[in-house]
C-alpha positions as CSV (number, residue, x, y, z in Angstrom):
1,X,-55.7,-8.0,2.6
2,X,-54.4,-6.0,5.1
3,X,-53.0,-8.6,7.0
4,X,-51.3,-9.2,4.1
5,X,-50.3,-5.9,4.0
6,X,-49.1,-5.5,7.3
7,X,-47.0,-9.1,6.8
8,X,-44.9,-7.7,3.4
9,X,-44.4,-4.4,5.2
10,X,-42.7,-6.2,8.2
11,X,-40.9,-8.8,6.3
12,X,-39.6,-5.7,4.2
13,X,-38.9,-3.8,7.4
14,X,-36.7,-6.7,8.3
15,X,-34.9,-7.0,5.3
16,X,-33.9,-3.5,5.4
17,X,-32.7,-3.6,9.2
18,X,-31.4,-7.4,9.3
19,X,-27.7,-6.3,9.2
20,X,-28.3,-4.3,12.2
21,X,-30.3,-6.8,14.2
22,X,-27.8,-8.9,13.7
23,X,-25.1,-7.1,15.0
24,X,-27.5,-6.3,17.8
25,X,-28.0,-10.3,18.6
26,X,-23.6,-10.6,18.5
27,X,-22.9,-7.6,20.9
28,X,-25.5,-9.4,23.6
29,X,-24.2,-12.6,22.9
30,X,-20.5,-11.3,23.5
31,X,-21.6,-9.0,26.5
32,X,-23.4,-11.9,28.4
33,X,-20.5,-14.2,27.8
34,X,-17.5,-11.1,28.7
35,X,-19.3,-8.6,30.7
36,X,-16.1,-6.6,30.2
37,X,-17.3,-6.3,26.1
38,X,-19.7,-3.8,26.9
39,X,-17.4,-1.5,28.6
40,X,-17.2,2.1,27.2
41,X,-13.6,1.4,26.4
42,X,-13.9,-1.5,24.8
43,X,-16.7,-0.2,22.5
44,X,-14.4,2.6,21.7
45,X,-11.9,0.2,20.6
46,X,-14.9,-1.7,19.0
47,X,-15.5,1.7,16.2
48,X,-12.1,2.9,16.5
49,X,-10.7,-0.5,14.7
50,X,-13.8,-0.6,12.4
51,X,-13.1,2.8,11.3
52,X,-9.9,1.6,8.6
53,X,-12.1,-1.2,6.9
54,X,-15.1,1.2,7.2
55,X,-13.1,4.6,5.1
56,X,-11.4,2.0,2.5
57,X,-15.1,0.3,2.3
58,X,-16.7,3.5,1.4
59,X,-14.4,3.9,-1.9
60,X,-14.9,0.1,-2.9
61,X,-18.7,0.9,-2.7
62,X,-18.5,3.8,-4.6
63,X,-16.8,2.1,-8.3
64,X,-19.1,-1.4,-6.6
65,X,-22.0,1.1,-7.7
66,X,-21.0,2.1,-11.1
67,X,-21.5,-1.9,-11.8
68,X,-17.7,-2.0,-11.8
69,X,-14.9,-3.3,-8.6
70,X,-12.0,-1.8,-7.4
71,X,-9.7,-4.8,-5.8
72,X,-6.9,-2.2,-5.6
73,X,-8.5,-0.1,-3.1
74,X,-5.5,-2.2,-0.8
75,X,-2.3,-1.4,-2.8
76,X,-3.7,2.4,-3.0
77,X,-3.9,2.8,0.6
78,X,-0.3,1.2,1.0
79,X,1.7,2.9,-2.1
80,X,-0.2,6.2,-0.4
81,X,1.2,5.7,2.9
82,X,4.4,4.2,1.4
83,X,5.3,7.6,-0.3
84,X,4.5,9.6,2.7
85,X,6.7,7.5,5.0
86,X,9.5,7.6,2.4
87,X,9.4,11.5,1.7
88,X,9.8,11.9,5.6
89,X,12.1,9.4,6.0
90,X,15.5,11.5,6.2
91,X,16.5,14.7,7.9
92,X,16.3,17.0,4.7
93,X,12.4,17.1,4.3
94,X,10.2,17.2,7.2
95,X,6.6,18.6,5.7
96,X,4.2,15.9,6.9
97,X,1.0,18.2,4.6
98,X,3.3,17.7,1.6
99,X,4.0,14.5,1.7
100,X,0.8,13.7,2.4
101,X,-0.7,15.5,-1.2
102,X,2.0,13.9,-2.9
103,X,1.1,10.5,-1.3
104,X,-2.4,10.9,-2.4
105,X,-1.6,12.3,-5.9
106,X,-0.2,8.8,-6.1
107,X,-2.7,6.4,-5.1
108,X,-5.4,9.1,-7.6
109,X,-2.7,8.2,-10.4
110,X,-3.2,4.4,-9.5
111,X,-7.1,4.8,-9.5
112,X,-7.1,6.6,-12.8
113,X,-4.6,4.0,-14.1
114,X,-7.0,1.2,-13.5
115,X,-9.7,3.6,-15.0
116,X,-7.9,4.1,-18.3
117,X,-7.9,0.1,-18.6
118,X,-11.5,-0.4,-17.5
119,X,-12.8,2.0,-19.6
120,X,-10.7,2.8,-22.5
121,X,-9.1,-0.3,-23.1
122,X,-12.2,-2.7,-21.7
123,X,-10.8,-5.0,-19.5
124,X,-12.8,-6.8,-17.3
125,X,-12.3,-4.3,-14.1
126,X,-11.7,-7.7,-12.1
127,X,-8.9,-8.6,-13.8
128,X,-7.8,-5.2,-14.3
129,X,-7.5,-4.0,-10.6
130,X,-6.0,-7.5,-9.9
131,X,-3.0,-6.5,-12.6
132,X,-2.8,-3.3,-11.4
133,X,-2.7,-4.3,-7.6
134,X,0.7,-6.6,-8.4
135,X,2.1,-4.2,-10.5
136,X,1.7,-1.5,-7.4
137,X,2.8,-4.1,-5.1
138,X,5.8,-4.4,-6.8
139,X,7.0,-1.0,-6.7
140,X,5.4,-0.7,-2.6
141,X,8.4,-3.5,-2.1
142,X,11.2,-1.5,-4.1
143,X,10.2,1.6,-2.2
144,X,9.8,0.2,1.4
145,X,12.6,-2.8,0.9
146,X,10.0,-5.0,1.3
147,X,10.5,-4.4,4.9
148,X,8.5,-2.9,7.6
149,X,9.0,0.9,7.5
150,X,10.1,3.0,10.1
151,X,12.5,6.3,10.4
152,X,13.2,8.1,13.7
153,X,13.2,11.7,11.6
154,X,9.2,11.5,10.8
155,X,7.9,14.4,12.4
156,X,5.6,14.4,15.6
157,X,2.8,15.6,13.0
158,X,2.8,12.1,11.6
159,X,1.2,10.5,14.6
160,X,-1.8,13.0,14.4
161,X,-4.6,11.3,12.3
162,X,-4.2,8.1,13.4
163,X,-3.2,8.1,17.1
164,X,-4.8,12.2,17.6
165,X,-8.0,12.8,19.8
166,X,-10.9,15.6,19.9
167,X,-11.3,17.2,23.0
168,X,-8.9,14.3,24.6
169,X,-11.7,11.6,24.0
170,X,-12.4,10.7,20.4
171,X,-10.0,9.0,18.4
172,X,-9.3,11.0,15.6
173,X,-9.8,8.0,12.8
174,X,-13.3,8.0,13.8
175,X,-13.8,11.7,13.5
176,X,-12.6,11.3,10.2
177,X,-14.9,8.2,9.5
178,X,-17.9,10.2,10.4
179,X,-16.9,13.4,8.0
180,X,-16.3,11.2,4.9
181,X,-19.3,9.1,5.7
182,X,-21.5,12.4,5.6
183,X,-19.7,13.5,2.5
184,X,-20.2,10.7,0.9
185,X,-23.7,9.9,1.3
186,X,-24.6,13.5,0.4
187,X,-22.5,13.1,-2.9
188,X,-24.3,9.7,-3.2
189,X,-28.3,10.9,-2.1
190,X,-27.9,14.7,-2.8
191,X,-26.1,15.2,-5.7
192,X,-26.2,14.8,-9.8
193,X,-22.7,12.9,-9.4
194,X,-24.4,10.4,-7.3
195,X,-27.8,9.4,-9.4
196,X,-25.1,9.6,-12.5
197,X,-23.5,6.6,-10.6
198,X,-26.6,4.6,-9.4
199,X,-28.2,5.1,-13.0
200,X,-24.8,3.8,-14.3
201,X,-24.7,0.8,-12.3
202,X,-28.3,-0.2,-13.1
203,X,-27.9,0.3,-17.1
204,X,-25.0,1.8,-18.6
205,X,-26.9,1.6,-21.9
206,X,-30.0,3.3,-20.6
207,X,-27.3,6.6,-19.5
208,X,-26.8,7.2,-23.2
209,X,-30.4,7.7,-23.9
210,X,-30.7,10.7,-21.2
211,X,-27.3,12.2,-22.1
212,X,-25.4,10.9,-18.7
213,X,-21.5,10.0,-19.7
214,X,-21.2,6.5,-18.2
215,X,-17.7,6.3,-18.9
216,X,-16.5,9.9,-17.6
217,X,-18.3,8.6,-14.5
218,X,-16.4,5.8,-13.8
219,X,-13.1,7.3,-13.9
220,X,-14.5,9.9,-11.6
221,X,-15.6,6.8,-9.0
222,X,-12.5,5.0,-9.8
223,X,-10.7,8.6,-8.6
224,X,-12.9,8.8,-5.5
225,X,-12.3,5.5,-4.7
226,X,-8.7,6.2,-4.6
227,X,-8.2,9.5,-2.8
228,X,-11.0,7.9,0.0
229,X,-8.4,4.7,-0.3
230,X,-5.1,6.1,0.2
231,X,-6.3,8.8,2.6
232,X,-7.4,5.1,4.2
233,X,-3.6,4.2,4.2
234,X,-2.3,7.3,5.2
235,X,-4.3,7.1,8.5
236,X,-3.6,3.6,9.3
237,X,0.1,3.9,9.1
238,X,-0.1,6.9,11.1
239,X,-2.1,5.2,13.7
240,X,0.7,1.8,13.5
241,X,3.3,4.4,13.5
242,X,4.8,2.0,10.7
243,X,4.5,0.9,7.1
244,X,4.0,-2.2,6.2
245,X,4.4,-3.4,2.8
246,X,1.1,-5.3,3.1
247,X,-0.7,-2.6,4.8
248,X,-3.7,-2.0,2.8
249,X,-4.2,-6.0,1.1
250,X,-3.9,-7.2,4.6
251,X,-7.6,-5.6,4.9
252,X,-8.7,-6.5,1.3
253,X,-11.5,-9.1,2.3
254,X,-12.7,-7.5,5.6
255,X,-13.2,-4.4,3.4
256,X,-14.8,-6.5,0.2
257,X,-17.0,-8.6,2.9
258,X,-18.5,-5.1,4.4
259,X,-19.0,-4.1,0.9
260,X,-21.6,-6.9,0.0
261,X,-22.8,-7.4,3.0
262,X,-23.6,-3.7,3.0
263,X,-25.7,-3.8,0.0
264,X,-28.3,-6.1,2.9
265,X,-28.9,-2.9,4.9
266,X,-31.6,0.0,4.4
267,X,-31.6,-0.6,0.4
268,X,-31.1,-4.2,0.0
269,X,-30.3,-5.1,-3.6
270,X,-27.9,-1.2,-3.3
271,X,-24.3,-0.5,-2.7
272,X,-24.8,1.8,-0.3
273,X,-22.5,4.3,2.1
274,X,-25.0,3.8,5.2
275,X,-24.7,-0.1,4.4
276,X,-21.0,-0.4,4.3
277,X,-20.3,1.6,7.8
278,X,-22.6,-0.4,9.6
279,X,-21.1,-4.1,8.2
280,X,-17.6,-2.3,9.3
281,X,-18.8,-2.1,12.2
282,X,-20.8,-5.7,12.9
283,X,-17.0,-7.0,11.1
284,X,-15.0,-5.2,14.3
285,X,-17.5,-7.0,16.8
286,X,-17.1,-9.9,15.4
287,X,-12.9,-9.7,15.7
288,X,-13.6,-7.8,19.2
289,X,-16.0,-10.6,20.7
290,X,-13.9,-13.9,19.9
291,X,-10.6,-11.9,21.2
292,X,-12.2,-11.1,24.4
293,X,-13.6,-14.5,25.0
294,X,-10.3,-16.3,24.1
295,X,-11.4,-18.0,20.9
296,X,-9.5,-19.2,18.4
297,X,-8.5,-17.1,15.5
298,X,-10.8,-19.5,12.8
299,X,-13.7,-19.1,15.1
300,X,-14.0,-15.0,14.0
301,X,-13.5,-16.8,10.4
302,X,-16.3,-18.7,10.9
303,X,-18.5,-16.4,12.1
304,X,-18.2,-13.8,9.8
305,X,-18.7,-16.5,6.9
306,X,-22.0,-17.7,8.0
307,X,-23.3,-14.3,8.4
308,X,-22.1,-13.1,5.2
309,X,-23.5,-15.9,3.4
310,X,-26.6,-16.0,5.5
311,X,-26.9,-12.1,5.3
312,X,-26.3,-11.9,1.2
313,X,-28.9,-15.2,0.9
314,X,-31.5,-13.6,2.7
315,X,-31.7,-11.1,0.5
316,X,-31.2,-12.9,-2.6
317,X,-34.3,-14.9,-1.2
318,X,-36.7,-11.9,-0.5
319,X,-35.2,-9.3,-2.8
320,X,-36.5,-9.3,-6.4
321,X,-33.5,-9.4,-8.4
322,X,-31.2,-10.3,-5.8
323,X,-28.1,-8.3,-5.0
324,X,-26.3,-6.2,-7.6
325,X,-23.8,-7.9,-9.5
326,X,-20.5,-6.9,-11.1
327,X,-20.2,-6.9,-15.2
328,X,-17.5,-9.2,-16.0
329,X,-18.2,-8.8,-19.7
330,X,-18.4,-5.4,-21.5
């Protein structure tokens, strides 16, 4: 028996690290075949890149946890960074905080947006945040003239989250990683907000019974989702000193692949904030490794592939009810 015992407890222990063993395994791998990989530098670059899927990741997981998905969590972060870069684009209006509010007033107004058909009108919230990602796209290519944006009058401020440093040594996209990544798992562990959207991902039905508003707390995770989102974009064209009018949906599956794969790590069968960072980061190894051994560009495809699929079967295998699903039907 207590072999037994002692067996299920590892195997469990397993499950709940794989994701992290694995990226253990790819980081030797790609050290013994470039020593230069392992190089402080190089892992710097390693979590500064994983740092953009990583903050966009975080607000996918959030709605992925209400049972629902957020596909528009790309075309937020770009209409975001789109409005900033277009309000500082002359010589009349230099205010880099402004524009930023207003930028992410916007991309809230696109995450509400896709609430009010998700949840008042019930569509599907796959088809929904599809719609709503071409409509945005749309208008990102009216304001930016489908182009790649640029202005000489943006202000030296602009440049601060993405290409800033603390104390001349941490990139300032990772600082803010690791302050929304705390936030976030506090709202998710520590608050009432956060069993709200656990309990309304497991059974929306159930939420009625105990007097929790299912619906009230999906447009607050679609809202989430979207300030964390266009803050995302915000910080990525400020670290590209550029806008490009496929900023954010350039990153869409990197950022949907750390989202599933994340629901493998510490609670398998749970979206979860700890989950998502640490696929972000396995993701950036991954594109890292096969750069700095001169592979070809499919060879980072196939490799993040296989470990998705092996990672998310693993689990499917060993975890009693296999990973959490999204409701297509209301």
């Amino acid at each position: 028996m207590q072999q037994g015992a002692s067996k299920n407890f590892s195997l469990k222990g397993m499950t709940k690290y794989l994701l992290l063993i694995v990226g253990a395994i790819i980081f030797v791998f790609f050290s013994i075949l470039q020593p230069r990989f392992y190089a402080v530098n190089n892992i710097m670059n390693i979590i500064n890149s994983a740092t953009i899927t990583a903050l966009m990741a975080i607000g996918m997981t959030i709605v992925m946890e209400t049972g629902e998905m957020d596909l528009a969590v790309g075309a937020e972060a770009t209409i975001a960074a789109a409005v900033v870069g277009k309000m500082l684009e002359g010589p009349s209006f230099n205010n880099y905080f402004i524009a930023v509010l207003v930028g992410l007033a916007v991309a809230m107004l696109v995450g509400l947006t896709n609430a009010f058909f998700v949840v008042k009108v019930g569509i599907p919230s796959f088809i929904g945040t599809i719609a709503m990602t071409t409509f945005v796209n749309g208008f990102i290519k009216i304001a930016t003239g489908n182009r790649y944006m640029f202005s000489n009058y943006w202000p030296a401020s602009f440049t601060f989250l993405g290409q800033g440093k603390v104390f001349g040594v941490v990139p300032m996209p990772v600082v803010i990683l690791l302050i929304i990544a705390v936030v976030t798992i506090i709202i998710q562990d520590r608050t009432k907000f956060g069993r709200y959207v656990n309990s309304v991902g497991v059974s929306p039905a159930a939420c009625k019974n105990v007097g929790i508003n299912a619906k009230r707390t999906v447009v607050f995770a679609y809202l989430l989702c979207a300030f964390i989102s266009g803050f995302c974009g915000i910080v990525l064209s400020s670290e590209v000193k550029t806008v490009s009018p496929t900023l954010g949906n350039d990153l869409l599956m990197s950022v949907f692949a750390a989202v599933m794969m994340g629901a493998t790590f510490l609670r398998p069968g749970r979206y979860n904030i700890q989950g998502t960072v640490v696929a972000s980061l396995l993701l950036a190894i991954i594109s890292n490794g096969t750069v700095s051994i001169g592979a070809a560009d499919f060879v980072d495809d196939l490799i993040q592939g296989c470990i998705i699929l092996l990672a998310v079967g693993f689990i499917s295998l060993t975890h009693k009810g296999g990973l959490p699903s999204v409701k297509f039907n209301k």
